[in-house]
NUDOLUM-921956 format. One record per residue (C-alpha): residue in one letter; x negated, z, y. Coordinates in pm, whole numbers, plus 50000, padded with zeros to 5 digits. Example, Ala and Ser with C-alpha at 12.3 -4.5 7.8 and 13.67 -1.06 7.14 Angstrom:
// residues 2
a487705078049550/s486335071449894/
// end
This chain:
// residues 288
x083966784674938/x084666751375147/x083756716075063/x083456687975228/x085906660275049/x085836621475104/x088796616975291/x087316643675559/x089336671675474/x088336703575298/x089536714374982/x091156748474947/x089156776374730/x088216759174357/x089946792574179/x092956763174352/x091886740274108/x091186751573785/x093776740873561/x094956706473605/x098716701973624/x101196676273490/x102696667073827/x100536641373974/x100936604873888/x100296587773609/x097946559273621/x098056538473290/x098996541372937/x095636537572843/x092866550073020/x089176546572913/x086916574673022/x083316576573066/x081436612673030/x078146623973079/x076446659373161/x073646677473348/x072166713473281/x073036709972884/x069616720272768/x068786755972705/x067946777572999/x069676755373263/x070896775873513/x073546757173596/x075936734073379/x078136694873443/x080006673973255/x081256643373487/x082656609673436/x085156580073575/x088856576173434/x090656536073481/x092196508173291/x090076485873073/x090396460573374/x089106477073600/x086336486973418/x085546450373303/x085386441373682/x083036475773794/x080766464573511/x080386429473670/x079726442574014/x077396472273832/x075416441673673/x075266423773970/x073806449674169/x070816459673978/x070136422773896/x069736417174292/x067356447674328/x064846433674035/x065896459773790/x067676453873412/x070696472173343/x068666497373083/x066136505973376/x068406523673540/x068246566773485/x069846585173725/x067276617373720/x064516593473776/x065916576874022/x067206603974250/x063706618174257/x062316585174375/x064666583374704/x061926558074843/x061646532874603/x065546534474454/x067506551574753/x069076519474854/x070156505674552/x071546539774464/x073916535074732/x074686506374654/x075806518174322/x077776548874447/x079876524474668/x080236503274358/x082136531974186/x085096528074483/x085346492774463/x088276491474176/x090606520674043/x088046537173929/x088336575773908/x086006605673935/x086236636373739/x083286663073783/x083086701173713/x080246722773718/x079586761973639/x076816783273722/x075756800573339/x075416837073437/x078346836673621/x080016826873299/x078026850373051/x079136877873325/x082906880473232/x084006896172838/x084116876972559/x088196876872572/x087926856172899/x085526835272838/x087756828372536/x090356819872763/x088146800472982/x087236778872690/x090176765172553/x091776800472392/x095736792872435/x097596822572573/x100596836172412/x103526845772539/x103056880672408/x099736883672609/x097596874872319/x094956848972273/x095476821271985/x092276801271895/x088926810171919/x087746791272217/x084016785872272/x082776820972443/x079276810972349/x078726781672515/x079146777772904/x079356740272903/x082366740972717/x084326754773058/x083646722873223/x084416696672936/x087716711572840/x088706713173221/x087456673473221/x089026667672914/x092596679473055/x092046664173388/x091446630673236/x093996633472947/x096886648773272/x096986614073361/x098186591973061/x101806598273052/x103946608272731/x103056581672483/x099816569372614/x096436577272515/x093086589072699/x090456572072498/x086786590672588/x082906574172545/x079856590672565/x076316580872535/x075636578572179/x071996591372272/x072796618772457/x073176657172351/x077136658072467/x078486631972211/x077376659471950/x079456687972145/x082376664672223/x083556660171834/x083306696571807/x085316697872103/x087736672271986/x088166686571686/x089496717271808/x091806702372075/x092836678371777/x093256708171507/x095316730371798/x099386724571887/x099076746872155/x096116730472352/x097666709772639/x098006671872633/x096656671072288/x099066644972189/x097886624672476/x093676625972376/x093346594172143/x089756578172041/x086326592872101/x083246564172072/x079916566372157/x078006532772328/x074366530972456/x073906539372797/x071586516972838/x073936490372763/x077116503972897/x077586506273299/x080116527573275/x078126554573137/x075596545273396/x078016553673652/x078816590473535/x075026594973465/x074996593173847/x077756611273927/x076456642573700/x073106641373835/x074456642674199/x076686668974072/x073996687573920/x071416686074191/x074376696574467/x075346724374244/x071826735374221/x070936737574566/x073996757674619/x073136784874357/x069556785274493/x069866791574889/x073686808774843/x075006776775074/x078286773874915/x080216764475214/x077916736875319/x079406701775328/x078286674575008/x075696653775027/x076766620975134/x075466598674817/x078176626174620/x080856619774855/x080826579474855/x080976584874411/x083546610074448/x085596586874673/x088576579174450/x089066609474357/x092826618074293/x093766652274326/x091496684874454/x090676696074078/x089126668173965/x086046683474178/x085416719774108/x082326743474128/x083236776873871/x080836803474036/x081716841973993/x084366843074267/x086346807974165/x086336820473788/x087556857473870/x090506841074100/x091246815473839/x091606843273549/x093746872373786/x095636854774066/x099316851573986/x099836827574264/x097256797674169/x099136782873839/x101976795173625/x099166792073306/x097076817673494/x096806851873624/x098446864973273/x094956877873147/
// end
């Protein structure tokens, strides 16, 4: 499985990917993150959480420019809905674009992760365990619970950790999500167990969870976007078996600034199998 990445290079299999590590750079002692999902509802066949990661700063100027934007086009900020708007390419294709591009403007990061649901109900209940948050012990033995129920929870821990990987020791991730939509529910009970659990990675860095309107908040706006591009791509790709076929551009421009190759990963059958029994991808995996 080959994608197509911004910068025109391909990234390496996703089972690469799947558990962010410590060594990249940090960014900022305290980084504000934005979160939204596609494919929560029951039956989806497919499953995203995505968002953007950057100082308060940054933000503060994106939301200007965000403003700006939809103001020039004739449209308030709370008119904007990504899944509407992607299905009307006529009427809001341009604008969209001019949105995406707004998202690479400032330092401004994306984080998105998707799974396809079967694929994850496929494997036992021990890995999905594993998959979803589980710690593993040095004896070869899972502590925690995890969430083996619950396929979305795959793709917010691994966002969770991503986003968290870059505050360094001492600073703080703080996360929103829409206070109106079904994944500021999950995300306490999420938070809660990352909170309530010494083992679970870069716990001490996760600080403040709040939840905004999204129709007030262009931030939120922005990963709105970014999960419904997500969630279409990843779609398509389950449907006609295309997984090696390059993104569509309106994904590329909003994944622009992304940092490091797992801050974009698909988990289908093969990338989850290679993530929980290859030695060689991470010295956290390949234990099981």
């Amino acid at each position: 499985m080959l994608i197509l990445v911004p910068l025109g290079m391909y990234w390496r299999h996703p089972a690469d990917l799947v558990h962010p590590r410590d060594g990249h750079r940090k960014i900022l002692l305290m980084i504000d993150a934005y979160l939204d999902e596609s494919g929560i509802h029951e039956g989806a066949a497919v499953c995203v959480i995505s968002g953007y990661f950057g100082g308060r700063g940054q933000w503060r100027k994106l939301e200007i420019l965000w403003r700006q934007i939809l103001k020039k086009a004739g449209y308030a900020l709370e008119d904007f809905h990504a899944n509407k708007w992607v299905k009307n390419e006529a009427k809001y294709g341009s604008v969209l674009d001019d949105l995406a591009r707004a998202t690479t403007q400032y330092k401004i990061y994306p984080v998105s992760v998707g799974v396809v649901v079967a694929d994850f109900f496929s494997f036992s209940e021990e890995d999905r365990r594993f998959l979803t948050g589980a710690t593993l012990m040095p004896s070869g033995k899972l502590k925690g619970t995890g969430s083996p129920n619950q396929a979305y929870f795959l793709p917010f821990t691994h966002v969770i950790k991503t986003v968290s990987s870059y505050a360094p020791v001492g600073g703080k991730a703080h996360f929103f999500f829409g206070v109106d939509k079904q994944l500021y529910g999950y995300a306490n009970e999420l938070f809660k167990k990352l909170w309530n659990d010494p083992l679970a990675p870069f716990r001490e860095r996760i600080g403040t969870v709040a939840a905004p309107l999204a129709k007030e908040t262009p931030p939120l706006q922005a990963a709105d976007l970014l999960a419904h591009l997500t969630y279409v791509d990843l779609q398509d790709r389950l449907a006609n078996n295309t997984w090696d076929q390059q993104l569509p551009q309106r994904l590329v421009t909003c994944l622009g600034g992304a940092r490091m190759r797992e801050d974009f990963v698909y988990y289908n059958k093969m990338c989850i199998e290679l993530s929980l029994r290859n030695p060689q991808l991470d010295p956290d995996v390949g234990k099981r």
